[in-house]
N, C-alpha and C positions, 0 to 999 in steps of 0.2 A: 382982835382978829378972829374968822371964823373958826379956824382950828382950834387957838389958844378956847376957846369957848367948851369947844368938841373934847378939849382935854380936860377941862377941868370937869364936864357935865358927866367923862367916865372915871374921875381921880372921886368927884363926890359919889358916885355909885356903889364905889370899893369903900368910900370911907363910912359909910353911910351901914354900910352891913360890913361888918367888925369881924361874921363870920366866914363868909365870903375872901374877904381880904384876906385875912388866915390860912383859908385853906389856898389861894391862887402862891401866896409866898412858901408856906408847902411846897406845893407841887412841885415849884420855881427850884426849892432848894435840893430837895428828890432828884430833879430832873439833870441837875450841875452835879451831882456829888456822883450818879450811873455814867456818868459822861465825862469824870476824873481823867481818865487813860488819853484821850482825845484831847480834854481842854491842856493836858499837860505837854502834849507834841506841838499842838495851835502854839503855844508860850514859847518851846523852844524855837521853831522855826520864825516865828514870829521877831527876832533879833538877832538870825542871821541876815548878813550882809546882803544876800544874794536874791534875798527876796525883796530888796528894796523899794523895785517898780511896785512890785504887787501891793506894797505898803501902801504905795502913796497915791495907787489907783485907788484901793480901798478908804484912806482916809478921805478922798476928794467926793466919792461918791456919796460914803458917809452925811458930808457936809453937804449933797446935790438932795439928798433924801430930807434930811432936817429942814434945809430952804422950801422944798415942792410941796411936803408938809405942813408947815405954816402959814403958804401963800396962797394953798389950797380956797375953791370958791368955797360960799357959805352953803351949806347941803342941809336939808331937816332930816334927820337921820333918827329912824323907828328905834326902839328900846333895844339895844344889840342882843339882853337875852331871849328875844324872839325870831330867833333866826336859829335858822337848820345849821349844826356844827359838825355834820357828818364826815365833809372832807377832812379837815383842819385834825379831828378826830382819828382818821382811816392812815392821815400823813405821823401822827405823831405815832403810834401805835406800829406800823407798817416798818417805819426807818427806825426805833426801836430793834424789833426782830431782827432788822435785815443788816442792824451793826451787830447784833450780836454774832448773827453768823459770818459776819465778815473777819472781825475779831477771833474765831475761833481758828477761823478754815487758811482766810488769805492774810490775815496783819498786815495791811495795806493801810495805811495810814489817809494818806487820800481819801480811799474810798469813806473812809469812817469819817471823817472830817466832814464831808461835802454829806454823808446822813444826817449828822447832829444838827448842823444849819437846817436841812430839809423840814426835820422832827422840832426844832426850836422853831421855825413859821408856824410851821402846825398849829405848836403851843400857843404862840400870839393868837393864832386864831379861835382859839376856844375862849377868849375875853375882849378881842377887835370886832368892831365892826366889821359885817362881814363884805361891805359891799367896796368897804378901803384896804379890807385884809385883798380880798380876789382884786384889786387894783395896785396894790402894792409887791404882788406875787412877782413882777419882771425884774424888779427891784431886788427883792430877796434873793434870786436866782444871780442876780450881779454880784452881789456882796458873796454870797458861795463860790462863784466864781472868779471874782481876786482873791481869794485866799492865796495864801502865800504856796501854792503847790509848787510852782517853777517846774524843772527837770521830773520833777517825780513823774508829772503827766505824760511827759514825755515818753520818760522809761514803761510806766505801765500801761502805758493805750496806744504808744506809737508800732511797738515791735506790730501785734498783729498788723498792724495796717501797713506796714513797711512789710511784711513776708508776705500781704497779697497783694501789694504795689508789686513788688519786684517779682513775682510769681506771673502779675499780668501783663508786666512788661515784655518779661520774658517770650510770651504767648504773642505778644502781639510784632515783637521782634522777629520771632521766627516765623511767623505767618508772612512778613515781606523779606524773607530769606537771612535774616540775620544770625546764625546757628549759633547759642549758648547755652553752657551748664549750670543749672541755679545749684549753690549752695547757702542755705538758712537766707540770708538779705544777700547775697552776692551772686552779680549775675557774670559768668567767664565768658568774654570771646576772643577773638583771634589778638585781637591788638591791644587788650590789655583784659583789666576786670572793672567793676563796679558796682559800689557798696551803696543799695539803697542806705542810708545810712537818716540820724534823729531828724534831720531839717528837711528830709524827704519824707516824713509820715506823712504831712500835712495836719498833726496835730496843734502845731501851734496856729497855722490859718485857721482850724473849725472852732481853738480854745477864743482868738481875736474876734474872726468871726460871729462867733455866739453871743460874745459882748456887744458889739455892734447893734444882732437883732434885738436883742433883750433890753437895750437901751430907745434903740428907737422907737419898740414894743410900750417900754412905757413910756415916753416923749410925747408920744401918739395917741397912749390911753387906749391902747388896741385890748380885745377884749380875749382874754386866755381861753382857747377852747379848742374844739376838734380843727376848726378853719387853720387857729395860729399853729396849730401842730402839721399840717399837712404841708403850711407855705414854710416853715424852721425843717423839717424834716428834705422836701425841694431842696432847699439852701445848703443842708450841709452834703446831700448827693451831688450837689453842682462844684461845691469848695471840694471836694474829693478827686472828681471826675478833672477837674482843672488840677488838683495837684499829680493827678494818675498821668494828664497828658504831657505837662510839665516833665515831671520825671522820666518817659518815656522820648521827649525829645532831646531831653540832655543826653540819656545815654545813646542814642543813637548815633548824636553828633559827636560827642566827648569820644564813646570806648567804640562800637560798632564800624564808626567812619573813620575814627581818630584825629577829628578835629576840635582837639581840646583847648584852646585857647579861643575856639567859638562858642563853645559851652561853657566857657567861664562867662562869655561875656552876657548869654542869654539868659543867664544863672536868675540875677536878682529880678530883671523885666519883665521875663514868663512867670515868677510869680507873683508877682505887684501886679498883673494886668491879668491875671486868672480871678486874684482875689477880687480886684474891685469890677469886674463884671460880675459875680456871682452878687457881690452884696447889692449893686444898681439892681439886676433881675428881682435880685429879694426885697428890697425896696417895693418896687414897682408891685409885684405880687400881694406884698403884703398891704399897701393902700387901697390896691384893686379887690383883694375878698377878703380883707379880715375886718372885723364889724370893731366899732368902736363902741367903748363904753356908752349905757345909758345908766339911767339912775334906777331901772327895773331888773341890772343885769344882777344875776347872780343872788336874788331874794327869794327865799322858799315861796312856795305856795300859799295859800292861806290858810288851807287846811294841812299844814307840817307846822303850825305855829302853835304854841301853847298856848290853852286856854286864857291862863292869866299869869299875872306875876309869881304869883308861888307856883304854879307849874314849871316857869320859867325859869325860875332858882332853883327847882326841882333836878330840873336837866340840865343845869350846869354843873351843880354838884354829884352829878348822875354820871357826866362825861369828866372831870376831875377824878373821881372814884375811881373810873376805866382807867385812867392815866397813872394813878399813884398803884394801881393793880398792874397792872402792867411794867411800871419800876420796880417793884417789891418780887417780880418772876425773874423776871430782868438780872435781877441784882444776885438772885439764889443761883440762877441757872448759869449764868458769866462765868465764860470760862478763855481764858486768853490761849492764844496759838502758842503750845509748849514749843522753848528753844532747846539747842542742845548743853551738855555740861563739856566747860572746857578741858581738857586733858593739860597736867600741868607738864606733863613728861613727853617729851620730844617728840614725833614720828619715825620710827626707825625704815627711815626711806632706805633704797638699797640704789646705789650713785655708781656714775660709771667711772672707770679707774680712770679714765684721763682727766677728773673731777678731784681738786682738792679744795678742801671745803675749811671754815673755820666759824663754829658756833659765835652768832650774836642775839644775849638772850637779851630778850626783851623788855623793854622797860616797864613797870609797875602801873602807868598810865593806861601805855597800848594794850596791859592784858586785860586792865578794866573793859577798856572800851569792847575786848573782844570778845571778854567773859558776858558783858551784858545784851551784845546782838549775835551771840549764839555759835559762835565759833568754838569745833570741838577741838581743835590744833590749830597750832601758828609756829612756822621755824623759820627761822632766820638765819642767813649766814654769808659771809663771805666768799666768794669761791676766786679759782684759776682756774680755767678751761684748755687743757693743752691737745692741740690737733695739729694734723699737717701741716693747716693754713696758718697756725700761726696760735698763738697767748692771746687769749682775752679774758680781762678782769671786769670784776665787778661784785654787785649786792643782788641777794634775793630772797625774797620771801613766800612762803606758802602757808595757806590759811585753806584748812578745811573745813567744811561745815554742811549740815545737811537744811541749814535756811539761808535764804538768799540776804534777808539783814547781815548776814557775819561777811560778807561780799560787797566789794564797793567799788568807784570808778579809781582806777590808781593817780589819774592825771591828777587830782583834786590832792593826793598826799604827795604829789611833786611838787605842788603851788606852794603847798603849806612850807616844805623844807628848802622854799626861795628859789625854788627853778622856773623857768619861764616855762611855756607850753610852747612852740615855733609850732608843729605839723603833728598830724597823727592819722593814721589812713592804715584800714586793712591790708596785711601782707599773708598771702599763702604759702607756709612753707612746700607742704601738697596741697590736695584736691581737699583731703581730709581735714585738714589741721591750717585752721583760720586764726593768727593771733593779731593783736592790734599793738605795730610801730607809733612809738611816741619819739619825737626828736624834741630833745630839751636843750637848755643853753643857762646858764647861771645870768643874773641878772646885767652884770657887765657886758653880755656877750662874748668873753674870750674863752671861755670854754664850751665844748661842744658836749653831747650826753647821748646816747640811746638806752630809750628802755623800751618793753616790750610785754603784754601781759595775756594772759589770754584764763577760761573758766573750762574745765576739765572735769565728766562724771566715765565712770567706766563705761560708757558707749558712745559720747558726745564729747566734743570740745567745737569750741566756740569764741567770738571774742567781744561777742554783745549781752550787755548788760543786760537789757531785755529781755534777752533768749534764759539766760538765768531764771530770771525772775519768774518771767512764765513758766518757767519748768518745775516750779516748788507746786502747782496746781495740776499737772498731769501725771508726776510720779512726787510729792512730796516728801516723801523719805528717802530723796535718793542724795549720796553722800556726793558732795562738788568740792573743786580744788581748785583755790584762785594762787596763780600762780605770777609773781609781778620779778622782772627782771628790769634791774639798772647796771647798765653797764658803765663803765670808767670815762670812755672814751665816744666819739658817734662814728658811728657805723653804717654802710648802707645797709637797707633792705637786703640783700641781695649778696653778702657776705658772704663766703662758703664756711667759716670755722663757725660763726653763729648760726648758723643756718643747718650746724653739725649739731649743735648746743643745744636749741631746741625740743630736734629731732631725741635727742638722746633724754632729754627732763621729761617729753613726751614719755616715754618709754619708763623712766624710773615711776611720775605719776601714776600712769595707767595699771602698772604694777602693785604699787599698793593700793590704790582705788579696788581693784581686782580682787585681792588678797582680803579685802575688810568686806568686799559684798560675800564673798565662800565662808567668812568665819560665824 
């Protein structure tokens, strides 16, 4: 076959120049050994459970690639080291820097992830042909794209766009008379509230979405350039603009009108019929002015081409050099985003007398796990809460830390200790003080649970995860309190002794939050 031909004609090129080959496996190994930190998180998440789909999107693409590959027409294809490697060069070099500083500033794992892929095409490109490397780019963007990220995406791209969804709703609510108070993603009005909340980003339609064009991108053999940037950039304004109006008509009808059992029903339709108009328009757009591949796309000039073969091995070894210079600074200058040192000795919180407490020290595992993602405290304890209203018991823990890694979603540690998840929905104790009700139930169903958690810095509390994260980026040093309560029993929302409980952790928190920024 024509490929199988195409591959052996570049395996005998490498094999044929001994030094050459040498240095390409160099570089290869250079390039994996700078990229340790990343290929090590890809591993772990790589055989969690949760990322299953994403597994098995990637494994099928994988195998979509190898097949399109092989059956590929037969193409007479110029000496590949006579071709301009500028990009493929500017890519590996560029996502290089830009992990490192990702690595230093945000430790975002994601973003690092989805650089290494960017900077590993690169690399293919400085020894592919370049006119199946620039054919294969939609591809590579796919495979970056199922990575196993799940929820991370969510958490790191959705809050913005959830605080200016809910910022424009609000705007355009009140411009047809419907008066509310935004707080962080929560919009207040008369008849109830409403929590832009992760499946309102419309992050997961622009993550589907983008698969979608990129797929049909390359289906199509569409040609990557200014055109395909302007109808993909169209596209994800349209999937936005349908998920802004989407959101906008649910609450209006849900919390504004208070016809909540029509906003459930409009829930999944308004977004199923936003998505698949934008992607028919993007369709349509993209057939109509993006230029398909020719066999002249993307080949330097005549005068960017080396003289001859040794000029040609000249600049390869020339753009290799760049690349193993570039690891070797890399490698000196790498500096990972310092976490904090765990304190092994208690918080000496100051607790209100109707609070009786009973230390539960922690197990040898959990403090692993807390000592390595940067958590400066963690206490734990039993308590009785005695009020007016009445005795409630339960468990609770608090974990400070000034990186948002030592912070996590709690729902996910009630899964693990065999509780079901039923309901979870933002509760206002005030205006101020947003935390997020979890209702849980043990697997049989016969017992009921409430817990409750919310993320606490001496000027802010919160109860989105997002809001956190983003917040290690505006003030990074500033110290957070994830504060997670399980109560015995289930409870409403709306309970006046927990609702007492709260209010008063709020105040022990804030207190020593307070106390640690003056010292």
């Amino acid at each position: 076959m024509a490929t199988v031909q195409i591959f052996r004609r570049q395996t005998d090129k490498l094999i044929s120049s001994p030094g050459r080959l040498a240095l390409t496996l160099v570089v290869w190994a250079a390039w994996l050994w700078l990229y340790t930190p990343t290929l090590r998180h890809l591993r772990h998440i790589f055989t969690l459970e949760d990322f299953r789909t994403n597994q098995i999107l990637l494994v099928g693409l994988v195998g979509l690639i190898i097949y399109r590959w092989v059956e590929s027409p037969a193409e007479e294809q110029p000496d590949d080291t006579d071709q301009s490697r500028l990009i493929p060069l500017l890519l590996v070099i560029g996502s290089t820097y830009l992990w490192m500083a990702v690595e230093r500033w945000l430790a975002i794992n994601t973003i690092s992830a989805t650089l290494f892929g960017i900077g590993s095409y690169g690399l293919l490109g400085l020894t592919l042909d370049q006119k199946r490397w620039w054919r294969g780019l939609p591809a590579a963007i796919l495979v970056i794209g199922t990575l196993p990220f799940g929820a991370h995406i969510e958490t790191f791209l959705g809050y913005p766009l959830r605080i200016a969804t809910a910022k424009l709703v609000g705007d355009m609510l009140a411009a047809a008379g419907f008066a509310s108070i935004g707080v962080d993603t929560i919009l207040i009005f008369e008849n109830g509230i409403s929590k832009v909340d992760l499946p309102c980003s419309g992050v997961q339609s622009l993550w589907t979405g983008s698969l979608f064009f990129l797929t049909a991108s390359w289906l199509e053999d569409k040609k990557i350039g200014f055109r395909w940037l302007i109808v993909f950039t169209l596209f994800a304004i349209m999937l936005i603009v349908a998920n802004t109006m989407r959101v906008a008509i649910l609450v209006t009808v849900g919390e504004a009108l208070g016809w909540h059992l029509l906003a459930e029903m409009l829930h999944v339709p308004l977004g199923v019929l936003g998505f698949i108009g934008a992607c028919v328009a993007a369709l349509y757009l993209m057939r109509r002015f993006v230029r398909t591949n020719t066999n002249n796309d993307h080949v330097s000039a005549s005068s960017d081409l080396p003289a001859d073969k040794k000029s040609a091995i000249n600049k390869t070894t020339f753009n290799f050099g760049l690349v193993l210079l570039t690891i070797c600074v890399s490698a000196l200058l790498y500096v990972a985003k310092p976490i904090s040192v765990f304190a092994d000795n208690p918080t000496s919180f100051t607790f209100a007398d109707q609070l009786t407490l009973t230390e539960i020290p922690l197990t040898p595992d959990i403090k692993a796990w807390l000592t390595r993602d940067g958590a400066e405290s963690a206490d734990r304890y039993r308590f009785e809460w005695h009020s007016e209203h009445g005795t409630r018991t339960g468990s609770m823990i608090l974990i400070s830390s000034r990186s948002w890694r030592a912070h996590h979603q709690p729902e996910r540690c009630f899964e693990v200790y065999g509780l079901d998840v039923q309901d979870n929905g933002t509760h206002l104790v005030n205006h101020s003080m947003p935390i997020r009700q979890v209702d849980l139930a043990d697997p049989a169903g016969e017992v009921d649970y409430t817990a409750a958690y919310w993320f606490q810095s001496a000027d802010t509390i919160t109860d989105d995860y997002g809001s956190r994260m983003w917040s290690d980026l505006s003030a990074p040093n500033t110290r957070w309190m994830l504060v997670t309560v399980l109560f015995d029993e289930g409870y409403p929302a709306d309970d006046p002794a927990i609702q007492e409980f709260y209010l008063e952790m709020n105040k022990t928190v804030a207190l020593d939050l307070n106390s640690a920024t003056t010292e």
